[in-house]
N, C-alpha and C positions, 0 to 999 in steps of 0.2 A: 489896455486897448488903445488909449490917447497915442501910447508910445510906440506900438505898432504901425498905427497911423503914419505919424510924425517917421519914423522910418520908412514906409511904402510912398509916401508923397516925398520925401529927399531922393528916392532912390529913380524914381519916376522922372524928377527934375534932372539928375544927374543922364539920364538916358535920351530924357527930351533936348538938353543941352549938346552933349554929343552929338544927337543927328543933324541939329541945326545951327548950330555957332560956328562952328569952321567952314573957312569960304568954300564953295564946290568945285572952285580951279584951284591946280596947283602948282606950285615951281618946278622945274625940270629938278636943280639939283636936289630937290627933297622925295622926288616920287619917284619908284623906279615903276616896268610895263605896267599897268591898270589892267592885271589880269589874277582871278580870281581862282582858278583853275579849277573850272566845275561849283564855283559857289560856295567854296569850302570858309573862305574869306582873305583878305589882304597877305596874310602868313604866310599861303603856298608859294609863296614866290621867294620867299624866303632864301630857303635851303635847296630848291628845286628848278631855279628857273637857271639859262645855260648864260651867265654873263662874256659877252666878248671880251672882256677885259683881261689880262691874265692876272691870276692870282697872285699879289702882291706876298714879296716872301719882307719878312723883317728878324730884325736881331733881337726881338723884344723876348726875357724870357716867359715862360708859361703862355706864351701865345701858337696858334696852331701854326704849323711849318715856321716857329722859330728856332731857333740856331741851340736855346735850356727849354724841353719839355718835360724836365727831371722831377716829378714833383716826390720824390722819398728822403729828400732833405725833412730829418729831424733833430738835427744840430740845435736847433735853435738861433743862430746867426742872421743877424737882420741885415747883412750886407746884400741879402737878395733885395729889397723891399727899392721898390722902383719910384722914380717922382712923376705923379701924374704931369706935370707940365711938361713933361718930356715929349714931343711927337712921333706919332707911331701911323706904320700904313697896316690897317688888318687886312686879312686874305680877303677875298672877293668872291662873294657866294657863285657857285655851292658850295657850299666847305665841307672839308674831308670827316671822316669818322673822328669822335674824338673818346679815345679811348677808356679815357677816367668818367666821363658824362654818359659814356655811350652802354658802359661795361653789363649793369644789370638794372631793370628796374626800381620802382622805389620802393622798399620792404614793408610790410603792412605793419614793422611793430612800429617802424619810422612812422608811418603815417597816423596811425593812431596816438602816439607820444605826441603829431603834431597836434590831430583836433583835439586831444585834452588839453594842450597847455596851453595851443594858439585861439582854439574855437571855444575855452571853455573861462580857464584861467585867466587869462589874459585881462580878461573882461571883470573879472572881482578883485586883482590885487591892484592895490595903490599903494602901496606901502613896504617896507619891510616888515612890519607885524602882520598884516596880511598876507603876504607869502610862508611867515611863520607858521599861523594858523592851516594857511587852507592847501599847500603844497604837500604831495604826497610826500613817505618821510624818504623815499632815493634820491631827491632832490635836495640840494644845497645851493640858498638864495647869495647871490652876491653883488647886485646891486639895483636899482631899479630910477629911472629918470622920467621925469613931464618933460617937453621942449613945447606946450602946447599944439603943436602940429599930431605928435604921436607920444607914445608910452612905449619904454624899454625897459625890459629885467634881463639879467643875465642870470643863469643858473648853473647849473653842471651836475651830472648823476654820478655817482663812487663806482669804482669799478666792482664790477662783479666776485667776492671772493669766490665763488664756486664754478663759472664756468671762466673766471680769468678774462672776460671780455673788459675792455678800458670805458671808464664813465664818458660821459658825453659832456659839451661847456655844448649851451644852446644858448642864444639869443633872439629873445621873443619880444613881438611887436602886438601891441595891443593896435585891434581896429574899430573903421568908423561905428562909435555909439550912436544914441539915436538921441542926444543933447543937442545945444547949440552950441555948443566949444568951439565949432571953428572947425570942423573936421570935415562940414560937406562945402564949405567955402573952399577948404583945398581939392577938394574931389573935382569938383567944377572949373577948377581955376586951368584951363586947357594947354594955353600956349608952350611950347616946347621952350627949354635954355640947355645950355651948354652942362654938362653932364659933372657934379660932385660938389665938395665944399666951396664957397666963395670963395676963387683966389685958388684952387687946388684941384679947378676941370679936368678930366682926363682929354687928354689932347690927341685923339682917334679920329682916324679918317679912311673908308673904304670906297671901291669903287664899283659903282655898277648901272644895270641899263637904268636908262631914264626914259621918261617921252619925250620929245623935242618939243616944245609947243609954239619957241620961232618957225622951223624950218621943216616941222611934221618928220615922222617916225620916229624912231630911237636914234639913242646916243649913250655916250660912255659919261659917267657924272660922277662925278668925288663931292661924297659928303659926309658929313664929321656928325661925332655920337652929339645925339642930345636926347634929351628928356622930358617928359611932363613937370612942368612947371612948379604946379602944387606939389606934385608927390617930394619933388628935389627937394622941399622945407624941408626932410627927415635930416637932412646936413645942418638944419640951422642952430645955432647956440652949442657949436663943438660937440655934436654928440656923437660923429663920428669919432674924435681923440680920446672921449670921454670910453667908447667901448675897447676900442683898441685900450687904452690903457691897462683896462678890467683885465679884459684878456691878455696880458703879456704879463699882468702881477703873477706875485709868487703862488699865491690860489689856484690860475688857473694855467697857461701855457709855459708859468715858468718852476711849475710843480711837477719835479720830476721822480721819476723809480727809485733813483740811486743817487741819492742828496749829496754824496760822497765823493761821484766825482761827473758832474754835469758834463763834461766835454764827449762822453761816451755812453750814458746814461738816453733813453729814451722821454718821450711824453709819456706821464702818469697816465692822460689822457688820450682817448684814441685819436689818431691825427685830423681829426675834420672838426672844424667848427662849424655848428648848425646855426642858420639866421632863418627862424619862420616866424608866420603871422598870418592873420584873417585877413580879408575885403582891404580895407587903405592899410593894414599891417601887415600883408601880402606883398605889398605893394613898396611898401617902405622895406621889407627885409630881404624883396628881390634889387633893392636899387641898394642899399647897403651892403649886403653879402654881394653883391658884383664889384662895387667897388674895393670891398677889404680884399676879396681873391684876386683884384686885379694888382694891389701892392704888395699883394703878398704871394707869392708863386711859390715858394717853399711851404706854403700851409695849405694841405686838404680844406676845399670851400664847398656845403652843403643848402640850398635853399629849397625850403619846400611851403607851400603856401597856398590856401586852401581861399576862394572864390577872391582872385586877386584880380583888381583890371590890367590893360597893357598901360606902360610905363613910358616907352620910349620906340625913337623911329627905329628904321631899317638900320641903319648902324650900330644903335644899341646892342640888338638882336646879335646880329655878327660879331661884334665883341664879346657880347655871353657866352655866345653859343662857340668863340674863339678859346674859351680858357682852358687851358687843359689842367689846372686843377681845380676846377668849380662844375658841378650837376647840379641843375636847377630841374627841379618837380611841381608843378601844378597839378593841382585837386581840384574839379571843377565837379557840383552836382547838379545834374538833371536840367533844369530851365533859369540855373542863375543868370540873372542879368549883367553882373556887375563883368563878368572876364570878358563880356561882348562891347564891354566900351573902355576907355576912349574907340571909335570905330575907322575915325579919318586920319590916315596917316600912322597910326600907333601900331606896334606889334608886339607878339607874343614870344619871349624868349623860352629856351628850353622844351623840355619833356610835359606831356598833359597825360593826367589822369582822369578819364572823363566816366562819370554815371549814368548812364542811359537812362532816361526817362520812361517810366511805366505808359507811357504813348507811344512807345520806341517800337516799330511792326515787325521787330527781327524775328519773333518766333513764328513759325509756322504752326503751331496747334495753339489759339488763343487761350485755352483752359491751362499752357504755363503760366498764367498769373494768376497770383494770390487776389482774391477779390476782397479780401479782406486787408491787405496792408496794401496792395498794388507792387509787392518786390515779384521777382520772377523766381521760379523756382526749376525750369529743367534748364536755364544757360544762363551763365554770368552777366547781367549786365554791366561790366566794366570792362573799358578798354584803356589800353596805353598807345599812346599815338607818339610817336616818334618825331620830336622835335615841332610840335603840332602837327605841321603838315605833311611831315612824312618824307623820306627819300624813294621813289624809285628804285634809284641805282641799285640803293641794297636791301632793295625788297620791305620798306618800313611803309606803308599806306599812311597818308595825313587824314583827319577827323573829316568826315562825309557832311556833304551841306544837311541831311536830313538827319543828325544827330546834334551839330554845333547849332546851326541858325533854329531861332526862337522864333514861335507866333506871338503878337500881341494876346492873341485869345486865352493864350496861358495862363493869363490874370495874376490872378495872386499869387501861383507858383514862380513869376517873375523876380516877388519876394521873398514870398517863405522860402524857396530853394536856396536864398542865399545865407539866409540866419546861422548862428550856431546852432542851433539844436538839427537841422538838416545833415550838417556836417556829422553831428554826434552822431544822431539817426544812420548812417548812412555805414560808420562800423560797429553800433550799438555801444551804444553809451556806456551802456551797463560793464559790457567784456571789454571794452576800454582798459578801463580803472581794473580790472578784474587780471586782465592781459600782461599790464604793467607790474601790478603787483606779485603772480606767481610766475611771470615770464613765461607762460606758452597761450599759444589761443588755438582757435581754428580757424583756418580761413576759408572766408565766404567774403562773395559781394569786392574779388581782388582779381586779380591777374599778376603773373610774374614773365610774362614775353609783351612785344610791342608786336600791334595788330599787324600783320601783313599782307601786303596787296591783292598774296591770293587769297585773304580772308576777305577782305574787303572785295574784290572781283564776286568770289560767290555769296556774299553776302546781296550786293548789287542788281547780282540773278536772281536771288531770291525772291527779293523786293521788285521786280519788273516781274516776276512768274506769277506771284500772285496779285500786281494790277492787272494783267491780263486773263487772268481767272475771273478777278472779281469784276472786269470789262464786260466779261463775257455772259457770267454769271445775270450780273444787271440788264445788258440786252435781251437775255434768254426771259427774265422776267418781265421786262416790260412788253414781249412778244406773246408770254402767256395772257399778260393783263388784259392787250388789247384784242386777241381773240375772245376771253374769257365772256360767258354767258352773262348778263349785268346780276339777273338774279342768284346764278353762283356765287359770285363777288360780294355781293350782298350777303349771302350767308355765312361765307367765310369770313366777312369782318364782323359778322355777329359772333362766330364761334371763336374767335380771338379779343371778345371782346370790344371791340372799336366801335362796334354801331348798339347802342342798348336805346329805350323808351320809347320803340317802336311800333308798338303796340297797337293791333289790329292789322298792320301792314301785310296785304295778303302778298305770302311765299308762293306762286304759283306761275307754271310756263303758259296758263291760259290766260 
């Protein structure tokens, strides 16, 4: 209970902080329009809003309208592998579809592999005897590191003899405990820097509207990637070289089919390496897997990361969402706090996974919830939002203010939504583990398309038909109430119970 505690009061601090430590003006070249699009939050502007700039083409490869967006290089050759000091212009929002990011949702076994190893694991191994022990046996441990800021293991699953699918190399991030390590001093620690290892920033710059706040209205603004502060420690004590390395040993990317003759020989492994994690492991394996796919454009890049905050500005964003060999997925349930902050300035890269909360008024017949668990039982509460906020153009809707934006009054679901066990809960724990081990499940509580507009349109309708029901509804009552006879009134809240120990009170119109 102490430790419960000690976690709803960090997480509190960490939310109280966000709303009030960053100034409320802001610089032209850091902000683009102050438009929210409907309340959705800072994100819609993202992907969506019409910058007058023209989209900036470059020669960088793996970037979107660069000159190499080849990502089926599986040679192995590292003459792709680019030097972040190099400078680079990325396009300028909206950015076009991105193929490899855009192609298909994120699979439910993906997602369940992540909350067991990210939401579950994560959190009990510190060791390699620990992962010995407690790792299921498709898993192969290879290596595991502290930097103080965060916890890393690398792993990787065999490839399937029976259906021939290629093992996976994952790299998982442990998230904020509820110690005093030092884990909510990084959480807190706000101010944005220049984006990757000390000495090794990627050197990104895009361009787009600003507010003018000399000369009033907008303006054209070039501004360069950066990042939250704290989270950027995951770079500290070389533990980027320290992964890459893992990854290029003979174990994992340089483990190939046909040992015989490597120049023609594929990956043992399937070509994507996965970086997830929880809450600040989320967080660290979104800012680490972006920067490995950004030097590495020849290697499949996978991030998926379950109740992660935003990481970095509008630049960031547009570089993630620029890779054309990196899909980033977020898992977000119900009223977690932590993906709604940092809230000034920060954004949301990628794809969301969001759980609707059993408050959520999308069904029309209130008797589809379970009174018993609160899950819904005649419509999915899961949607996929398309790059948060969604495109328009091609029909993808972004997350509605009355499913992202939180009430204080949510209380303690503020917190428990963010825990692991929520996460667990949310594809059962149990068929998890169960999933994993005989490879099939059934799926519930998923989705495999991203919401679209005209989902979201009549969704909208729905939600306005019946305030206007229940408008109606309310005047109609309160119209009866105030004709109503006093002594009927009275009887009626006797026979509902409301009025009782009234005893002697004569019932009578005389």
């Amino acid at each position: 209970m102490n430790s419960l505690r000690t976690m709803m009061m960090k997480l509190l601090l960490l939310l109280v902080i966000s709303f009030t430590s960053l100034p409320t003006s802001c610089i032209a070249q850091e902000v683009v329009v102050d438009i929210d699009g409907g309340g959705v939050d800072n994100n819609n502007i993202n992907t969506t809003t019409n910058a007058t700039a023209n989209n900036n083409k470059n020669a960088t490869d793996g970037i979107i309208d660069g000159i190499n967006t080849d990502n089926n290089n599986t040679d192995g050759n590292d003459n792709n592998i680019k030097n972040p000091l190099d400078p680079i212009v990325l396009p300028s929002p909206p950015l076009p579809r991105n193929p490899f990011a855009d192609e298909k949702v994120l699979s439910l076994d993906l997602a369940r592999e992540t909350v067991l190893l990210a939401g579950r694991l994560a959190y009990q191994i510190a060791s390699e005897a620990d992962a010995l022990e407690l790792l299921p046996p498709a898993y192969t441990f290879h290596g595991f590191r502290d930097v103080g800021s965060t916890e890393v293991m690398i792993l990787s699953s065999e490839t399937n003899t029976t259906t021939g699918e290629p093992g996976k190399i994952l790299v998982v991030f442990r998230g904020t405990d509820d110690t005093s390590d030092g884990d909510w001093a990084t959480n807190v620690n706000i101010p944005k820097v220049p984006y990757g290892p000390p000495g090794k920033e990627i050197q990104a710059t895009t361009v787009v509207e600003a507010l003018d706040w000399l000369n009033g209205g907008i303006k054209n603004a070039t501004i360069s990637v950066k990042v939250h502060q704290g989270f950027n420690e995951v770079f500290s004590d070389n533990l980027y070289d320290y992964i890459v390395d893992l990854l290029n040993s003979d174990q994992l990317l340089g483990r190939r089919t046909s040992l015989e003759d490597d120049s023609s020989s594929v990956y043992y492994y399937n070509s994507t390496v996965h970086f997830m994690g929880h809450s600040l492991g989320g967080a660290n394996a979104q800012l680490m897997g972006t920067y490995y796919a950004y030097l590495h454009p020849e290697i499949q890049t996978q991030i998926t990361s379950l109740g992660a905050p935003r990481q970095g500005n509008l630049a960031f964003k547009v570089l993630a969402e620029s890779l054309t060999n990196l899909v980033t997925w977020r898992m977000v349930f119900c009223n977690d706090i932590v993906p709604r902050v940092p809230n000034v300035k920060y954004y949301h890269a990628g794809h969301l996974m969001q759980y609707r909360c059993g408050t959520d008024d999308d069904d029309d017949d209130a008797a589809a919830m379970d009174d018993n668990n609160n899950n819904h039982n005649n419509r999915n509460p899961v949607g996929a939002y398309y790059r948060h906020a969604g495109d328009p153009d091609q029909g993808h809707a972004g997350i509605p203010s009355s499913v992202w934006n939180v009430s204080p009054n949510a209380g303690a679901g503020l917190i428990n939504d963010h825990l692991g066990p929520a996460y667990l809960g949310w594809l059962d724990s149990a068929a998890v583990i169960a999933a994993l081990e005989v490879g099939r499940h059934i799926e519930t509580n998923w989705t495999t398309t991203f919401v679209s507009t005209e989902e979201e349109e009549e969704r909208l309708r729905r939600r306005r038909s019946r305030a206007l029901l229940q408008a109606d509804d309310t005047k109609q009552e309160r119209k009866r109430q105030t004709n109503q006879n006093p002594v009927e009134m009275l009887q009626e809240l006797k026979a509902q119970g409301a009025v009782q120990g009234l005893r002697g009170f004569p019932i009578s119109h005389n």
